[in-house]
N, C-alpha and C positions, 0 to 999 in steps of 0.2 A: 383558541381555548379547547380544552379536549372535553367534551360532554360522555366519554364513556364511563360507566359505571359499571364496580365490581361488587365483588361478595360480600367484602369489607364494608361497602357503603350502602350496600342494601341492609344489611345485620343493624348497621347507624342507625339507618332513616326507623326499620322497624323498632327500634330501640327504645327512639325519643318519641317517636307515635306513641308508643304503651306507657311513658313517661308520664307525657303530656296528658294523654289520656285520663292517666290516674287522679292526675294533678286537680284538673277541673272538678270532677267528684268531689276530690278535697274541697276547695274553694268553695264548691256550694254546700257540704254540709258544715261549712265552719260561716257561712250565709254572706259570702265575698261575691265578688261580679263574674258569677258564672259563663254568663252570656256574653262579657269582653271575653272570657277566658277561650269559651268555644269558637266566637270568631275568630281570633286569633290562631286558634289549632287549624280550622277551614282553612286559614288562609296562609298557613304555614307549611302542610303539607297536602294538599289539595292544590289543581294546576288551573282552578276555577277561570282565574282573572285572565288568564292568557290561552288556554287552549279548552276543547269541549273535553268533559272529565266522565266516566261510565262507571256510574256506582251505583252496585248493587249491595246498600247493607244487610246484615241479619235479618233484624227485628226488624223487617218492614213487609206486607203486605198487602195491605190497598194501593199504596203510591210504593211499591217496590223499587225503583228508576231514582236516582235522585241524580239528573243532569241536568241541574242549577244550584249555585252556591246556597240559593237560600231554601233549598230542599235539603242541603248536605246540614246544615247550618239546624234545623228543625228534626233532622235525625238525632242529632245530638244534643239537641238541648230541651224539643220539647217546646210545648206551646203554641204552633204556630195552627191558627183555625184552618189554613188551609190543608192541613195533612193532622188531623184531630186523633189519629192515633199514635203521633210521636209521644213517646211518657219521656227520651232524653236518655239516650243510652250512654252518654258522658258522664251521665247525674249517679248513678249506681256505684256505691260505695266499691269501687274495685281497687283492690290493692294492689294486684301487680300484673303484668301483662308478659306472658311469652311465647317468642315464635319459635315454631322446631319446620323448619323449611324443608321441604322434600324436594325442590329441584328448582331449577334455575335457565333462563333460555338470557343469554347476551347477545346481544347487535349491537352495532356503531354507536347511535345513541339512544339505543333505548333497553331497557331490563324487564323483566318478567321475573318473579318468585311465585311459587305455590305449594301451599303444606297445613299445616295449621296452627292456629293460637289459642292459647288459652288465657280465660278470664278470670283470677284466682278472687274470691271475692272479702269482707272482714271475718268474715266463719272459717276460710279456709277451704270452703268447694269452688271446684275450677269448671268452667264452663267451658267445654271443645268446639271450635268453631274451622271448618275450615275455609281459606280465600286464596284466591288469587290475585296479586299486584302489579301493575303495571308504573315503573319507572321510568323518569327521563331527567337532564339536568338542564335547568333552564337557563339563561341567557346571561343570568347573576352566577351562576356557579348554580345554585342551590337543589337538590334532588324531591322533586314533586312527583305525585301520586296524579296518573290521569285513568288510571283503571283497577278498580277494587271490587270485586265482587264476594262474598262472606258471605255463609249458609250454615245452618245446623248440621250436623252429621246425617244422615238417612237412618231413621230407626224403624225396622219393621216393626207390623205388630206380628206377635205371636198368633203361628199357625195352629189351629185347632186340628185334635187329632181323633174327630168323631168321624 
């Protein structure tokens, strides 16, 4: 089987991530199973079950690290006591999701992308995020995420000019 991955198939997987992504939002504000919905995304492009996965989301903070599925799984959905300030970064009314990729590193079997995304939300404002992803294809054909790291942009504050 050929496990390398191109440009084509990184654009995909980013694709259906922001799909998906969307989707679950939906699901919960029309009050459907959220929570199957987000495990399911975990575990669809997340390489939890099989290999250790380095994710660093946004919105995180105190438990900034999330290398366990059910730390990945509470980023996104919220609720879990143990990580009290997950509010569910899935759950946010997002309308559409796009990547504008700034480069790209290929190996044998593994990919890297890094550039950034934005979060368009139902108003119309887009939130700039940038990350970098780490790709591989697993055993079944299918291309999993085992490194995701996502940050806000760096905003100075304004230098005072006393």
């Amino acid at each position: 089987m050929d496990f390398s991955i191109c440009q084509k198939d990184i654009e995909t997987a980013q694709r259906r991530w922001g799909d998906n992504l969307v989707r679950i939002g939906k699901i919960f504000r029309e009050n459907g199973d959220y929570k199957e919905a987000v495990i399911k995304f975990v575990e669809k492009f997340y390489a939890y079950d099989s290999t250790q996965v380095l994710f660093k989301p946004t919105l995180a903070s105190l438990y900034q690290f999330r290398l366990t599925k059910d730390s990945a799984i509470s980023y996104f959905m919220g609720g879990n006591p143990q990580f009290p300030r997950d509010t569910g970064f899935a759950l946010k009314p997002w309308e559409f999701v796009r990547f504008e990729n700034s480069g790209f590193i290929f190996m044998e079997k593994y990919s890297i992308s890094m550039g950034n995304y934005f979060f368009k939300d139902l108003d119309g404002r887009e939130v700039k995020v940038e990350y970098s992803i780490g790709y591989f294809r697993n055993e079944d054909g299918d291309i999993k995420i085992n490194l995701h790291h996502s940050s806000l942009p760096y905003n100075p504050k304004p230098v005072s000019k006393t």
